[in-house]
Biopython code that builds the backbone (N, CA, C, O; Angstrom):
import numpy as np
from Bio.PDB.StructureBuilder import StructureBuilder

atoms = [
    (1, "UNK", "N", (61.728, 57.554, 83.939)),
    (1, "UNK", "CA", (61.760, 58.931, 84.356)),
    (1, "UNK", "C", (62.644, 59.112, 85.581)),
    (1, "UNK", "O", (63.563, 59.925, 85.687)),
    (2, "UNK", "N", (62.172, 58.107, 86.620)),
    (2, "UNK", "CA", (63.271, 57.996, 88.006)),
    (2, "UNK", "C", (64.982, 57.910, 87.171)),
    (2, "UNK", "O", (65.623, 58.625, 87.941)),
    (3, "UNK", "N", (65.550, 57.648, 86.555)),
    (3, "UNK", "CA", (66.307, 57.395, 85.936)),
    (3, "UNK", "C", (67.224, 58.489, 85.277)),
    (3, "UNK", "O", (68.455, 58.500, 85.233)),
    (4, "UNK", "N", (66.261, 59.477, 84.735)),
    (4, "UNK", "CA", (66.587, 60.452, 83.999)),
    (4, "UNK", "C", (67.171, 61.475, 85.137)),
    (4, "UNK", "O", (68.274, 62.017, 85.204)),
    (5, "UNK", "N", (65.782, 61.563, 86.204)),
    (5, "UNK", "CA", (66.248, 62.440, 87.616)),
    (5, "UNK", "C", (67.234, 62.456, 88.429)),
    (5, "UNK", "O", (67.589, 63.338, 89.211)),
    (6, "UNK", "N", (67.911, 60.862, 88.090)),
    (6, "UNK", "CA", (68.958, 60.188, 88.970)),
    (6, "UNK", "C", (70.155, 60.983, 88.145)),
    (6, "UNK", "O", (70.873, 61.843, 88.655)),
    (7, "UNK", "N", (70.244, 60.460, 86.564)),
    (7, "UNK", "CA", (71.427, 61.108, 86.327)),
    (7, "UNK", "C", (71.638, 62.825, 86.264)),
    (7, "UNK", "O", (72.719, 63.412, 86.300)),
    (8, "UNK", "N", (70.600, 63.290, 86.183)),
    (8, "UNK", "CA", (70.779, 64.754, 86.579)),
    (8, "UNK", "C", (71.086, 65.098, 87.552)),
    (8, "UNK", "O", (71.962, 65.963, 87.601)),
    (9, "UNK", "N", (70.511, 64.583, 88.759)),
    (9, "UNK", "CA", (71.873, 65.292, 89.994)),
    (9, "UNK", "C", (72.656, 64.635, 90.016)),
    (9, "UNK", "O", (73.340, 65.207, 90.866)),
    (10, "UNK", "N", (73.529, 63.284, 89.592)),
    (10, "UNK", "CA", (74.573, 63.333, 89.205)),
    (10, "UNK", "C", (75.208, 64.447, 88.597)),
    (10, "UNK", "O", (76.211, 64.732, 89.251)),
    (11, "UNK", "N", (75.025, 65.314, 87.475)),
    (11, "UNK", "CA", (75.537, 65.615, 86.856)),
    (11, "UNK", "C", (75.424, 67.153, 87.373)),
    (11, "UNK", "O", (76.418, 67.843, 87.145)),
    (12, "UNK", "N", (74.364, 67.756, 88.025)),
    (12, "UNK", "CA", (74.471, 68.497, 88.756)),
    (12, "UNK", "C", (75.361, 68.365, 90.098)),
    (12, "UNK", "O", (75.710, 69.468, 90.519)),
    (13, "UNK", "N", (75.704, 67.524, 90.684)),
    (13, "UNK", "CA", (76.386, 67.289, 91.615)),
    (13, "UNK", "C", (78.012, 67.276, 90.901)),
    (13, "UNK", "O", (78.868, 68.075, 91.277)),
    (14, "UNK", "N", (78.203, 66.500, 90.094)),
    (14, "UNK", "CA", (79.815, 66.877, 88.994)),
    (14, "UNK", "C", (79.835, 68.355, 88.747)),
    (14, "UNK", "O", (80.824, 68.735, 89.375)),
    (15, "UNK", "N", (79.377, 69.216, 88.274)),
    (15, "UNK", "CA", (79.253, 70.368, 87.767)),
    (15, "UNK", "C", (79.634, 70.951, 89.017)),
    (15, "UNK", "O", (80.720, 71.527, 88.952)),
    (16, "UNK", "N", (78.755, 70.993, 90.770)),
    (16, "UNK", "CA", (79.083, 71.688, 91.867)),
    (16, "UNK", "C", (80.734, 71.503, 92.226)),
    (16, "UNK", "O", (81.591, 72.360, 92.438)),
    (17, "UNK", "N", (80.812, 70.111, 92.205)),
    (17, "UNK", "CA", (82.161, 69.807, 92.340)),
    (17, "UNK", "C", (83.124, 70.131, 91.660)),
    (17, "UNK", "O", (84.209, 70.290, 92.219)),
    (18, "UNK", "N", (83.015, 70.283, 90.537)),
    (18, "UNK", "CA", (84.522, 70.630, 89.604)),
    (18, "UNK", "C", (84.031, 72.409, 89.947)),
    (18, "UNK", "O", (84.905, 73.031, 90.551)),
    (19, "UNK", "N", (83.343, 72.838, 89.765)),
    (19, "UNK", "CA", (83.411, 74.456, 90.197)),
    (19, "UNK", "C", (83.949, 74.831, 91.680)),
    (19, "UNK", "O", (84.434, 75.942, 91.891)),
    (20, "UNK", "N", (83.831, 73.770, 92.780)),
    (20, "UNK", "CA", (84.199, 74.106, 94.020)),
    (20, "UNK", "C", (85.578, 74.029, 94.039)),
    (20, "UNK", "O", (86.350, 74.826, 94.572)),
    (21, "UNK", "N", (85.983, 72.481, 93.095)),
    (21, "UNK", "CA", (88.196, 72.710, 92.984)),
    (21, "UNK", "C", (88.482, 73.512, 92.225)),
    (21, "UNK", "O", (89.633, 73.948, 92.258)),
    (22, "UNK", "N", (87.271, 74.150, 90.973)),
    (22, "UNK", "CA", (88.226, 75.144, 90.564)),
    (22, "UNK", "C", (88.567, 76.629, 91.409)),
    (22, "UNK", "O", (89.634, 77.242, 91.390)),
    (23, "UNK", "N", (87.427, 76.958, 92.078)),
    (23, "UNK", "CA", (87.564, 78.158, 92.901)),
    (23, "UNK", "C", (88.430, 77.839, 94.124)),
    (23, "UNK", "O", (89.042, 78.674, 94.790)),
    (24, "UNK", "N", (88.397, 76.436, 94.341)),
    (24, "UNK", "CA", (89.487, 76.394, 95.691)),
    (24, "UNK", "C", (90.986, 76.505, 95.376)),
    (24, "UNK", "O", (91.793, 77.046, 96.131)),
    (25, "UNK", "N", (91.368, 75.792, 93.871)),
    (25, "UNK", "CA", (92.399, 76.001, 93.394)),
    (25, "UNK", "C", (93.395, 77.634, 92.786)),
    (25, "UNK", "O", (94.557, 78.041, 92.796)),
    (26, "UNK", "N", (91.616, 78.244, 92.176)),
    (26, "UNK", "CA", (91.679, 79.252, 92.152)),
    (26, "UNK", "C", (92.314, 80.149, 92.947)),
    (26, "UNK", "O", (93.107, 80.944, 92.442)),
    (27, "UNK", "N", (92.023, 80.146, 94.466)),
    (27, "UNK", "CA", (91.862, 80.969, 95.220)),
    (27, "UNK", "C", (93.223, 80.440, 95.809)),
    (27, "UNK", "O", (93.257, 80.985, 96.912)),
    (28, "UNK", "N", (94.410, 79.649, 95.681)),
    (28, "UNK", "CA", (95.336, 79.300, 96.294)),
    (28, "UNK", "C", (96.394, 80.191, 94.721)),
    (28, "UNK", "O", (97.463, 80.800, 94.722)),
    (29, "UNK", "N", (95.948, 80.031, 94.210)),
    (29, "UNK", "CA", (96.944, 81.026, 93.089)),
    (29, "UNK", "C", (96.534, 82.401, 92.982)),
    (29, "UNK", "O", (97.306, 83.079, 92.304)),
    (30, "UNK", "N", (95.836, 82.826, 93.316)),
    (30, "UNK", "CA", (95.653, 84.396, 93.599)),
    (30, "UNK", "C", (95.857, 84.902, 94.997)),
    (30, "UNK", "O", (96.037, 86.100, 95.219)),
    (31, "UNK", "N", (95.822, 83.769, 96.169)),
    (31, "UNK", "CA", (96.452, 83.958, 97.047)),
    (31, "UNK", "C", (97.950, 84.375, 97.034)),
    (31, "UNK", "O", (98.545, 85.346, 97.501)),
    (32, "UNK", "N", (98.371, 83.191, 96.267)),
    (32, "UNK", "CA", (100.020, 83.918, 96.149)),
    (32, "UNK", "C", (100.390, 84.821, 95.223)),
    (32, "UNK", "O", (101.574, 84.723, 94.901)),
    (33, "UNK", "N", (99.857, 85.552, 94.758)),
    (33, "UNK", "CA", (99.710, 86.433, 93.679)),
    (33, "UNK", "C", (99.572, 87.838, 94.454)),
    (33, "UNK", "O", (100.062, 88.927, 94.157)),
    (34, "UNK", "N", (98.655, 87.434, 95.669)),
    (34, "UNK", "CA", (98.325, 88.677, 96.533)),
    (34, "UNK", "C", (99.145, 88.874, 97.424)),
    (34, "UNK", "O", (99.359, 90.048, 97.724)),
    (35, "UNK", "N", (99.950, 87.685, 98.217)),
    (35, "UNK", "CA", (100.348, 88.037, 99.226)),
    (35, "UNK", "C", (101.576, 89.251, 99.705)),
    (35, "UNK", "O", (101.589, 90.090, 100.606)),
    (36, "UNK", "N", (102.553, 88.880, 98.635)),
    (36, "UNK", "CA", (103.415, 89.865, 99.012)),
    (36, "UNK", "C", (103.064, 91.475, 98.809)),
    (36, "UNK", "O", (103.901, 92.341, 99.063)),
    (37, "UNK", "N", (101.715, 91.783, 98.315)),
    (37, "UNK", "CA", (101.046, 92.995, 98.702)),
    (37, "UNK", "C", (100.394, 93.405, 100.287)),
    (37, "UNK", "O", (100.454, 94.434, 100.960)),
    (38, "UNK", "N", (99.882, 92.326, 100.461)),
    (38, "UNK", "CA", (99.327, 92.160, 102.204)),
    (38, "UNK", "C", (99.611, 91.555, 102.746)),
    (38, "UNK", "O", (100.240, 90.667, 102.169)),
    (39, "UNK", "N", (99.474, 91.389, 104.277)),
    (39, "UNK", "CA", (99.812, 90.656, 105.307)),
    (39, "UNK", "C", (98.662, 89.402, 105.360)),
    (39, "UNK", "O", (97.602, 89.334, 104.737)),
    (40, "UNK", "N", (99.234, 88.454, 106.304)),
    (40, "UNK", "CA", (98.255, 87.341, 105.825)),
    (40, "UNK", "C", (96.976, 87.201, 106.718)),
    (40, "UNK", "O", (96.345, 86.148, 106.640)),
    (41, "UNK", "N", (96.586, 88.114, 107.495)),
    (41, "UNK", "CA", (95.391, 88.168, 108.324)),
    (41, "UNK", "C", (94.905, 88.794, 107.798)),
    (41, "UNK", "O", (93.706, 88.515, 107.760)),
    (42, "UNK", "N", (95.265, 89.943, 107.076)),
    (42, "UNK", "CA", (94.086, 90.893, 106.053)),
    (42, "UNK", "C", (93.306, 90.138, 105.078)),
    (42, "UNK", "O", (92.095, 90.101, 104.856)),
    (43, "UNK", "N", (94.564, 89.394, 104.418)),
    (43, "UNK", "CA", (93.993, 88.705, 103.383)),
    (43, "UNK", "C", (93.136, 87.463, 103.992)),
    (43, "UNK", "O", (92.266, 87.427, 103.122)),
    (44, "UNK", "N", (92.913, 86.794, 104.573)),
    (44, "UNK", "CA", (92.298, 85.720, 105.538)),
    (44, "UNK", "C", (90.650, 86.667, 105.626)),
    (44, "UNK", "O", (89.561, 86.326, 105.162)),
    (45, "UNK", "N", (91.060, 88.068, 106.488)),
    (45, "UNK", "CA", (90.165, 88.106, 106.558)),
    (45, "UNK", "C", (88.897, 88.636, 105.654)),
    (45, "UNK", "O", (87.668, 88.596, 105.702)),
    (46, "UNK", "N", (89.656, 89.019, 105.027)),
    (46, "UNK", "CA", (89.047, 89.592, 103.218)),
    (46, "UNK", "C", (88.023, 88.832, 102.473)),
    (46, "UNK", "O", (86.870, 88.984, 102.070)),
    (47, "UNK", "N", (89.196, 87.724, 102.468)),
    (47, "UNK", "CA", (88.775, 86.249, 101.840)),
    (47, "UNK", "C", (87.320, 85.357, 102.648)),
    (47, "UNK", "O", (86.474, 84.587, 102.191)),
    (48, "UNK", "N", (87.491, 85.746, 103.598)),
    (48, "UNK", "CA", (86.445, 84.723, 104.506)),
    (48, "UNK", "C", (85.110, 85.431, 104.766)),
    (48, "UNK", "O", (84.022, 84.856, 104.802)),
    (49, "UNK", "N", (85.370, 87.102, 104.991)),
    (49, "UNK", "CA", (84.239, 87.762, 105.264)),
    (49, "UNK", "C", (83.592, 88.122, 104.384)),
    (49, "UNK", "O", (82.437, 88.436, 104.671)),
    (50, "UNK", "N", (84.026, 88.237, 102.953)),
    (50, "UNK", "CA", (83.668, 88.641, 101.340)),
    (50, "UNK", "C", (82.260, 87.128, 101.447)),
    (50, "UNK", "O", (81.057, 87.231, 101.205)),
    (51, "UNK", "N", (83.035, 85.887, 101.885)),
    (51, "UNK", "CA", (82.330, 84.829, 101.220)),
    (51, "UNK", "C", (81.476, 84.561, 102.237)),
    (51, "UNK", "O", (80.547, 83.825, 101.906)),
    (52, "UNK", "N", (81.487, 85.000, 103.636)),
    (52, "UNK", "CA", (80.026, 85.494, 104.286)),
    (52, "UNK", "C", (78.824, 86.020, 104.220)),
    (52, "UNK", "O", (77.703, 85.743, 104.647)),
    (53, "UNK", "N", (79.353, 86.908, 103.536)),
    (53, "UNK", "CA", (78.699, 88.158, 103.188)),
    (53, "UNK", "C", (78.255, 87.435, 102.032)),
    (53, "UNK", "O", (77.150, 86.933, 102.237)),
    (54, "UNK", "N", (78.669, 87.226, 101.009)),
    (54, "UNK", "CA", (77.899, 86.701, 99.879)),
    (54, "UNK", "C", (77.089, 85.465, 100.535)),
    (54, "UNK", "O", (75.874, 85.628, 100.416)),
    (55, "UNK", "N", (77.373, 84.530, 101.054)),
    (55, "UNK", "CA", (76.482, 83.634, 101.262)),
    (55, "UNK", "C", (75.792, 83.770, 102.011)),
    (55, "UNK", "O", (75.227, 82.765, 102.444)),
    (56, "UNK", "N", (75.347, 85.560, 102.765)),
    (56, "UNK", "CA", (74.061, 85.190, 103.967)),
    (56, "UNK", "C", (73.249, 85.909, 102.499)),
    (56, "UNK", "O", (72.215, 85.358, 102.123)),
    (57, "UNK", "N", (73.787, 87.180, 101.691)),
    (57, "UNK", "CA", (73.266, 87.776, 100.054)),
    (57, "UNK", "C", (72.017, 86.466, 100.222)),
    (57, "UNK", "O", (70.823, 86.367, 100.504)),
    (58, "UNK", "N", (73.216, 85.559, 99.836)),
    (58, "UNK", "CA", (72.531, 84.459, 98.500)),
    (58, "UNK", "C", (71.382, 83.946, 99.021)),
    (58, "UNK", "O", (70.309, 83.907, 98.419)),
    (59, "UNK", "N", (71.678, 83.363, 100.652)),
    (59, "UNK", "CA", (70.504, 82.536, 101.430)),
    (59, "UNK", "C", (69.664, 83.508, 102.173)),
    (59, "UNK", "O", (68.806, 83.177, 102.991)),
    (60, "UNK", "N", (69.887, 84.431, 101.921)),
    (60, "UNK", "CA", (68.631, 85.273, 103.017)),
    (60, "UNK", "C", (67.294, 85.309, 103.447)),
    (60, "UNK", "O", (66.855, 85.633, 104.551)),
    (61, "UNK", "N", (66.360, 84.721, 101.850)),
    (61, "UNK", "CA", (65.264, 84.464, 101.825)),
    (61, "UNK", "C", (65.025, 83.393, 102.628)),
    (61, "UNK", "O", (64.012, 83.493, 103.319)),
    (62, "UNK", "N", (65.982, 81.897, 102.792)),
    (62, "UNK", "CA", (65.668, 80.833, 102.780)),
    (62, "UNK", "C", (66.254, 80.024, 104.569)),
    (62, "UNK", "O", (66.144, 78.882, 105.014)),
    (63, "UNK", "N", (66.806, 81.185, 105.089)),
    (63, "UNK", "CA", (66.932, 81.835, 106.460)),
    (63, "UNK", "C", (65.888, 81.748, 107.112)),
    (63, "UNK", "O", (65.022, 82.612, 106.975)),
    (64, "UNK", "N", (65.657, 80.315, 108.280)),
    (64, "UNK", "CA", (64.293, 80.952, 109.262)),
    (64, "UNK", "C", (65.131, 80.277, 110.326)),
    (64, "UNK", "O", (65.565, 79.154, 110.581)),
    (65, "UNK", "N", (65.155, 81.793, 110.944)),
    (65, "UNK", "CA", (65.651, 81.666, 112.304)),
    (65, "UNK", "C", (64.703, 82.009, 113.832)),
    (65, "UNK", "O", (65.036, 82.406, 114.949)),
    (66, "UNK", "N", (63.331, 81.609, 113.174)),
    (66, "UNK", "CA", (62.384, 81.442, 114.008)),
    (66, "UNK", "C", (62.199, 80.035, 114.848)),
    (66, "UNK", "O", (61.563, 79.854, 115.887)),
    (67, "UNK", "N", (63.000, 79.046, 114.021)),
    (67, "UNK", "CA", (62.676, 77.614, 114.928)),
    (67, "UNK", "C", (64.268, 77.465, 115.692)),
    (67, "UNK", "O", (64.607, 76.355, 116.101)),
    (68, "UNK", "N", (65.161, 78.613, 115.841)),
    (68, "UNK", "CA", (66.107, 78.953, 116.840)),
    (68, "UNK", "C", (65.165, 79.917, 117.747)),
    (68, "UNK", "O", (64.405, 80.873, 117.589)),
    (69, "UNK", "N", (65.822, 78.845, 119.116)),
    (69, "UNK", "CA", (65.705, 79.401, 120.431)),
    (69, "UNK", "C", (66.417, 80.847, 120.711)),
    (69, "UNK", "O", (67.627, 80.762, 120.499)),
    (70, "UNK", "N", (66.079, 81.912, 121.052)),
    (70, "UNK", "CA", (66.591, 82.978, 121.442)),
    (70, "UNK", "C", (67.578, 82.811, 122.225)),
    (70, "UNK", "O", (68.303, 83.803, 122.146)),
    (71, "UNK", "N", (68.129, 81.764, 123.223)),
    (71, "UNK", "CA", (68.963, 81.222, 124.488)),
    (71, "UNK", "C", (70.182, 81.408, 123.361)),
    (71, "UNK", "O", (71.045, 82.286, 123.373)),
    (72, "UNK", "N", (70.015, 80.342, 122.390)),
    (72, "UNK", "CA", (70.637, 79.587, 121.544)),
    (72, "UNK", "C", (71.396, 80.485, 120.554)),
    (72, "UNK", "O", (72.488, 80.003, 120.255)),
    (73, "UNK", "N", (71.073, 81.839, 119.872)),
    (73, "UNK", "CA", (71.139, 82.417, 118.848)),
    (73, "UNK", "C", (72.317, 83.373, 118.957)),
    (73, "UNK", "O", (72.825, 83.949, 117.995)),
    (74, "UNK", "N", (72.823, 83.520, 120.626)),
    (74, "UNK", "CA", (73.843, 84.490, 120.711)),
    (74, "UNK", "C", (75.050, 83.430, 120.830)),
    (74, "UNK", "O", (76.079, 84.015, 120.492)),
    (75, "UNK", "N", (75.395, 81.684, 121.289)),
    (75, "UNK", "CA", (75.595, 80.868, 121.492)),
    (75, "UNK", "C", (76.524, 80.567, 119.590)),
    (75, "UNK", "O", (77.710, 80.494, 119.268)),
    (76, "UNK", "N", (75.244, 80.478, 118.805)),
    (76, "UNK", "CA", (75.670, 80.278, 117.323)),
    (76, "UNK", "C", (76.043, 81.444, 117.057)),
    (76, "UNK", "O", (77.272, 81.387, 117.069)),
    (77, "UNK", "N", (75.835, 82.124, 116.902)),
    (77, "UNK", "CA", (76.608, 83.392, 116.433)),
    (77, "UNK", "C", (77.986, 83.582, 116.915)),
    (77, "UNK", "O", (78.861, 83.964, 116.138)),
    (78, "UNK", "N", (78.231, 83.331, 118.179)),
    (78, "UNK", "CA", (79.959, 82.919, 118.893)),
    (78, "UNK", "C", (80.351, 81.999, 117.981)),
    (78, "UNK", "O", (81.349, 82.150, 117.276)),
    (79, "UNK", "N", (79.776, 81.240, 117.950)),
    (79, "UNK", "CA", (80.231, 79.689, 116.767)),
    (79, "UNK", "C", (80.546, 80.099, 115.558)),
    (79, "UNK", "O", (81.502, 79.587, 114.975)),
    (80, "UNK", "N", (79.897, 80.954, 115.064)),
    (80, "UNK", "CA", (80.061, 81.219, 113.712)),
    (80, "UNK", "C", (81.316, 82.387, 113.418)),
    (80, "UNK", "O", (82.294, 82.337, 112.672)),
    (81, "UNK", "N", (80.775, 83.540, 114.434)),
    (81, "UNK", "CA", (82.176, 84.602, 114.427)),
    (81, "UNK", "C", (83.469, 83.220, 114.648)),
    (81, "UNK", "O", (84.117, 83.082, 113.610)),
    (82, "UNK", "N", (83.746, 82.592, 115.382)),
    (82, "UNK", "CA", (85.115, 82.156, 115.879)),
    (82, "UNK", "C", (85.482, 81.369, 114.622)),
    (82, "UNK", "O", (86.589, 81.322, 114.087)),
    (83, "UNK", "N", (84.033, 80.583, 114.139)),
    (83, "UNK", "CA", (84.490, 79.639, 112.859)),
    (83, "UNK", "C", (85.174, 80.853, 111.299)),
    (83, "UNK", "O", (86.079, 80.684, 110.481)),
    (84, "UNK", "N", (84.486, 81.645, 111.455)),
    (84, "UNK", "CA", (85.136, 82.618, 110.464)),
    (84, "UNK", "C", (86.463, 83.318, 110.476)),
    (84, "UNK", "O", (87.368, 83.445, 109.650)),
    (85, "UNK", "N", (86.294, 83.652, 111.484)),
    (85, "UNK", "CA", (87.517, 84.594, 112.014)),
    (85, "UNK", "C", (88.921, 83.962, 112.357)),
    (85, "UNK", "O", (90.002, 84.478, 112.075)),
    (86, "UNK", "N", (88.694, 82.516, 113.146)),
    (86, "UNK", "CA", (89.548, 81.761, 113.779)),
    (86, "UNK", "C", (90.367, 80.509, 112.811)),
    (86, "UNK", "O", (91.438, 80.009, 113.155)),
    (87, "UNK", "N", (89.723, 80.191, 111.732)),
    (87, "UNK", "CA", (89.827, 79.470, 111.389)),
    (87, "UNK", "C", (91.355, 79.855, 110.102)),
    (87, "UNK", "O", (92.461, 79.329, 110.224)),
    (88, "UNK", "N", (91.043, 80.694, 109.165)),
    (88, "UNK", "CA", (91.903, 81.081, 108.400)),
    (88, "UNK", "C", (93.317, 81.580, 109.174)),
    (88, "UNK", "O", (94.406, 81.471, 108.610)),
    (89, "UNK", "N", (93.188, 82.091, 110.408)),
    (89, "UNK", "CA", (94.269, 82.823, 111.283)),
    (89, "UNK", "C", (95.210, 81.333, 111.862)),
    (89, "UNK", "O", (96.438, 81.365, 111.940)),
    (90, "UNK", "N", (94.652, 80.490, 112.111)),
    (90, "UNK", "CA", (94.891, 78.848, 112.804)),
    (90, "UNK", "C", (95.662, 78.325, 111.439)),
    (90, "UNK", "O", (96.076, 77.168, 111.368)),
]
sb = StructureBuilder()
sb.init_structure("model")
sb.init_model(0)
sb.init_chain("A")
sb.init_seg("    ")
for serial, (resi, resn, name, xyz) in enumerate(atoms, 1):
    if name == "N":
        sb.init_residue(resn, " ", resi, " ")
    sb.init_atom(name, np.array(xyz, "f"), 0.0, 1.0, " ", f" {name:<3s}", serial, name[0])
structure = sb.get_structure()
């Protein structure tokens, strides 16, 4: 039975992976598909805040930001705006 469980997240883990190069690959050919319509910070930021936004959607339930320190929470949130924002522009 340990066995059976093993190769399933294998195979769940193959499945995450070939869907993550296809959308990364994806997203480098519709990039150039888009660009000479927009400038490249729009599109950066389009691209990055769309997939924010979907991934706080997706995790919202599973979000406990009760065992963050209040000190701490305006601290990550700098971290996170700069990692979003800064990163595609770099």
């Amino acid at each position: 039975m340990e066995d059976l469980m093993a190769n399933h997240h294998v195979f769940v883990g193959i499945i995450f992976a070939s869907l993550s190069a296809g959308l990364g690959g994806g997203g480098l050919v519709f990039t150039r598909l888009a660009l000479p319509q927009t400038d490249p910070f729009t599109l950066g930021f389009l691209r990055w805040f769309l997939l924010a936004v979907i991934l706080f959607i997706i995790y919202w339930k599973q979000l406990n930001f009760s065992k963050i320190n209040k000190s701490d929470r305006h601290i990550i949130s700098f971290l996170g705006l700069i990692s979003f924002a800064a990163f595609p522009i770099l």
